[in-house]
C-alpha positions as CSV (number, residue, x, y, z in Angstrom):
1,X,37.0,-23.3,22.7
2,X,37.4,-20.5,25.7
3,X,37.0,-17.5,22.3
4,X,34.1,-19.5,20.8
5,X,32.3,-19.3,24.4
6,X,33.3,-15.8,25.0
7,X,32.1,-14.6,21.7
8,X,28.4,-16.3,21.7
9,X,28.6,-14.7,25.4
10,X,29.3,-11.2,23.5
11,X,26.7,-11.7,20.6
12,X,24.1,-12.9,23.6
13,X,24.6,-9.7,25.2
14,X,24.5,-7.1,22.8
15,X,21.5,-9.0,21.1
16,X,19.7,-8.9,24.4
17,X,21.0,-5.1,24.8
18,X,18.8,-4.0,21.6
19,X,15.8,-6.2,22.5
20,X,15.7,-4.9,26.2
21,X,16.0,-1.0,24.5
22,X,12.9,1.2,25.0
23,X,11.3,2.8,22.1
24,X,11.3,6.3,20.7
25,X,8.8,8.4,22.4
26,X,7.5,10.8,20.3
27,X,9.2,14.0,21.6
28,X,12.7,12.1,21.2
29,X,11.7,11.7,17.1
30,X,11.0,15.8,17.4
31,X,7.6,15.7,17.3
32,X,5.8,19.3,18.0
33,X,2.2,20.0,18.5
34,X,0.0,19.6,16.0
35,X,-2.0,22.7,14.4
36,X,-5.0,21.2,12.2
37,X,-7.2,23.7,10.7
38,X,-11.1,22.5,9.1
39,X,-13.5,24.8,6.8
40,X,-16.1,24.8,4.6
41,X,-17.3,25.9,0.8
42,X,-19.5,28.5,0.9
43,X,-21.9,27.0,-1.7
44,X,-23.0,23.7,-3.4
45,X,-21.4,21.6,-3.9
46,X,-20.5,21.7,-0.1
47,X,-17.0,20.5,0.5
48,X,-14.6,20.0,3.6
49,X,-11.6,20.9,4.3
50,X,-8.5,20.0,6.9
51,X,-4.9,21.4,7.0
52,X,-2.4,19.7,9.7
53,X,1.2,21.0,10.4
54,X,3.4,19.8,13.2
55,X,3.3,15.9,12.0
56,X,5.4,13.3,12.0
57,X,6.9,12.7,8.1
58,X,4.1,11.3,5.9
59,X,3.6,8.3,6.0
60,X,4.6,8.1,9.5
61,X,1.6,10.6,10.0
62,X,-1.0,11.8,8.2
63,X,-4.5,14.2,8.4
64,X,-8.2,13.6,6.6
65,X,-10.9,15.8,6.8
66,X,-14.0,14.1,8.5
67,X,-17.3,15.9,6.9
68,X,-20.3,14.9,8.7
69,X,-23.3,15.6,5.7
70,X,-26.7,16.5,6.2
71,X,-29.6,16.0,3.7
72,X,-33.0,18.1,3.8
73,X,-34.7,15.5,5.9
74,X,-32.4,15.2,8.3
75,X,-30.3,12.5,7.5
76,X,-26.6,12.4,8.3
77,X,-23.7,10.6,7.1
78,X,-19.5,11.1,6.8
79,X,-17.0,11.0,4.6
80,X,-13.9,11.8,4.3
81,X,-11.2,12.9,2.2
82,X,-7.5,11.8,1.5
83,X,-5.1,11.5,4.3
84,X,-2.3,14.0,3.6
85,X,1.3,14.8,5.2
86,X,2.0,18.6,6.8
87,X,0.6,21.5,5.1
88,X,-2.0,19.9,2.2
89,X,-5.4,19.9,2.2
90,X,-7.7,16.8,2.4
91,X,-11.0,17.3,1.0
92,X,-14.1,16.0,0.8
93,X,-17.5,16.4,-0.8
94,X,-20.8,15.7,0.5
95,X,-22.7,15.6,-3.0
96,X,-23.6,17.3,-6.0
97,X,-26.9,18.1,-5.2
98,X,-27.4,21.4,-4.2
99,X,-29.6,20.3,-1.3
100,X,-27.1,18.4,0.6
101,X,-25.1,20.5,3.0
102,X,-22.6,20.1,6.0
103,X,-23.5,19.2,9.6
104,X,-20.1,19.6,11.1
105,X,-16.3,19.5,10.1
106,X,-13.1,18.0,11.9
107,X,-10.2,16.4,11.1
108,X,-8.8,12.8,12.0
109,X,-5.1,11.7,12.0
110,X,-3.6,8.8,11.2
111,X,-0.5,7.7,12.8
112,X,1.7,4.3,11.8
């Protein structure tokens, strides 16, 4: 009876050891800075572009490229393209219409 108390004791406590154990803060799972990088086509059809490197593993951390569109009167809208892991390239087009260009580019990262 006294080894069947003992050992619920020892389960209770290492049970409550792992629950009570802080998580991994980013740095401690080697996490660096993160270098994105955002462009642009030079012609129709206009398309986006964002490059990350310093992420977590994909999926644990991912990039898209955010392309804010403009048409001739003015109108915006976004899209954006495929999150990716380190070093690919999301992209995103605005439109096949010639007339359709970019407003602004950037880049937004997903994290699990």
């Amino acid at each position: 009876m006294k080894k069947t108390v003992m050992a619920t004791l020892g389960l209770a406590l290492a049970a409550g050891s792992l629950i009570a154990a802080p998580a991994a803060s980013a740095a401690q799972l080697g996490a660096t800075s993160v270098d994105c990088d955002t462009w642009k086509s030079g012609g129709a059809p206009y398309t986006g572009y964002a490059k990350c490197t310093g992420m977590l593993p994909h999926p644990l951390e991912a990039a898209k490229v955010k392309v804010t569109c403009i048409d001739p009167r003015g109108n915006k809208w976004e899209i954006y393209g495929k999150a990716v892991g380190n070093g690919k390239t999301s992209s995103a087009k605005c439109s096949d219409n010639p007339s359709v260009g970019i407003y602004k580019v950037g880049v937004e990262r997903v994290r699990l």
